[in-house]
Structures are given as structure tokens and as C-alpha cells.
N, C-alpha and C positions, 0 to 999 in steps of 0.2 A: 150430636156433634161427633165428628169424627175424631179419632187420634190423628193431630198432625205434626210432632213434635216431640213424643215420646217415643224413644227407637231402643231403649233397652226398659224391660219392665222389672223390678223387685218383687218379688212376693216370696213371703216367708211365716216361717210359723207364728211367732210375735205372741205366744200363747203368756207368756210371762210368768207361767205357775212353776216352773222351774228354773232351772238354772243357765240350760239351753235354750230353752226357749226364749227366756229375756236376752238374751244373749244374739240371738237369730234378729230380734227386735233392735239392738242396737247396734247392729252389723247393717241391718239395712240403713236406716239412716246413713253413717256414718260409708257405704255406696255411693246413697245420694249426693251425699256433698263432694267424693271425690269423682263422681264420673258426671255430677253436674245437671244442664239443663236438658239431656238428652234421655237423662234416666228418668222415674217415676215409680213409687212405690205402689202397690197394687192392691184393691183391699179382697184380703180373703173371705171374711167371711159373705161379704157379697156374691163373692164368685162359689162358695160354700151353700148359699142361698140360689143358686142361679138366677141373680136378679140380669136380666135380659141385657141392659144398660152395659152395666157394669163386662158380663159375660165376653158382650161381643167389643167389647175396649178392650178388653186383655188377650184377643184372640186377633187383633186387629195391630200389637202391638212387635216389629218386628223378630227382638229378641225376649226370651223372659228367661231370669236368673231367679233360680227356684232355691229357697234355704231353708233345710229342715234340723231340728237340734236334736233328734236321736230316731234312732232303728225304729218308732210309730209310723215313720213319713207319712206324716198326718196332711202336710201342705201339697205331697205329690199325689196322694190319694183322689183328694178333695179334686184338682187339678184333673187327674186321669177320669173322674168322674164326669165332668161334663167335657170332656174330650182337648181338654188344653195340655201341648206336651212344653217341656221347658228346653228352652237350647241349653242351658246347663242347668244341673241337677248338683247339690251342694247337702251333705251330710255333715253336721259336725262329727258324730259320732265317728263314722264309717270314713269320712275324707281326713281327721284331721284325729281322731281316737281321745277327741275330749268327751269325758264322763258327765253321764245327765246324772244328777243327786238327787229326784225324784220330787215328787209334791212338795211344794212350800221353799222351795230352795233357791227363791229368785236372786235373791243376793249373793249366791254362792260362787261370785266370780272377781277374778282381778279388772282393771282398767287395765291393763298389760295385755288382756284376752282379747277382750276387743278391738284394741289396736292391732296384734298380732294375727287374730283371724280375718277381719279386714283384708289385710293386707295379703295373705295367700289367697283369698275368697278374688279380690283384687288382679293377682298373680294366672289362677284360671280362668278370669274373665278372657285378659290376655292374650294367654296361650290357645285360647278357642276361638281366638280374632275374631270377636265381637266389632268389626268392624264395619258400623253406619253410618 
């Protein structure tokens, strides 16, 4: 089945072992509800797996907003590995100089944070005129 319908893709770390990472995880979501029925969240470890299916969906998908929660870019890697680039590229670390607190640190964040990064994450959707 083709993509006929998703014109912006998410994919994001979503790792949840940390702080960023849970965090990259509920930033997406929280995408999808403000840009709606155009967006669609993207699963990595599929595309991590090169499952073929999945592969050529996200490669098929006009825009992809890529989110990673620290200096790893674990999601851009994966991504540059089977040849998928992102029209934006999103670091917390490096875009925004929020602190990864390392292993085990999934909770180590406000609901203030992810409202707030959201919304600049939001900000250079934007400015990049993601316009489909």
C-alpha cells in the first residue's frame, strides 16, 4: 500500500532510557496532534531493521522531521544507514542545549519541557515551510 496521505513523517529516538530520549518520544506525539492528519509517526526500529515495507514508506513520505535527544544521533545514523535523509534534522541537545542525564533518567524532565520544545520543534517546522 502506498502512502497517500502522510506528507510530513516523525521519526524520533523514542529510546525512553533517558531523559532525552523520553522526551524526543513525547515531543512526537504531542507533533502529531498539532500538525494533525497529515503527519504520521514513523517506526524506527523498523527502518533500523530495514524491513522493506516499512523502508520504502518512509522514503516514499514527502517530508521527514527527524528528532534526536543528544550528541549519539542515534535516529540520524540509523536514517543515513539505509539512505533516508530528513528535511529537518532536530537535536535537543545541540538545537536547544537541553542536558541528556544519562541511563535511567526517563523521568528527569518537567511537562513544561515538552510543551516548550514542542513548540520551537513546531517553530522550525515553520520556518522550513514544510509546506504540503
Amino acid at each position: 500500500m502506498e502512502n497517500k496521505e502522510v506528507k510530513i513523517g516523525i521519526v524520533s529516538c523514542a529510546s525512553n532510557a533517558s531523559n532525552t530520549g523520553r522526551l524526543t518520544s513525547l515531543i512526537s506525539i504531542e507533533l502529531l496532534k498539532a500538525l494533525g492528519e497529515i503527519a504520521g509517526i514513523c517506526s524506527l526500529p523498523a527502518i533500523a531493521t530495514n524491513v522493506p515495507r516499512q523502508t520504502h514508506l518512509v522514503k516514499s513520505i514527502p517530508k521527514l522531521v527527524v528528532i534526536d535527544g543528544c550528541h549519539q544521533e542515534c535516529t540520524k545514523n540509523i536514517l543515513i544507514r539505509v539512505g533516508i535523509e530528513p528535511s529537518i534534522y532536530i537535536n535537543l541537545e545541540y538545537d536547544f542545549g537541553f542536558k541528556k542525564e544519562g541511563p535511567f533518567t526517563t523521568f528527569n524532565y518537567k511537562e513544561s519541557d515538552v510543551k516548550g520544545l514542542t513548540n520551537k520543534i513546531l517553530e522550525k517546522i515553520n520556518k522550513k515551510e514544510l509546506n504540503v
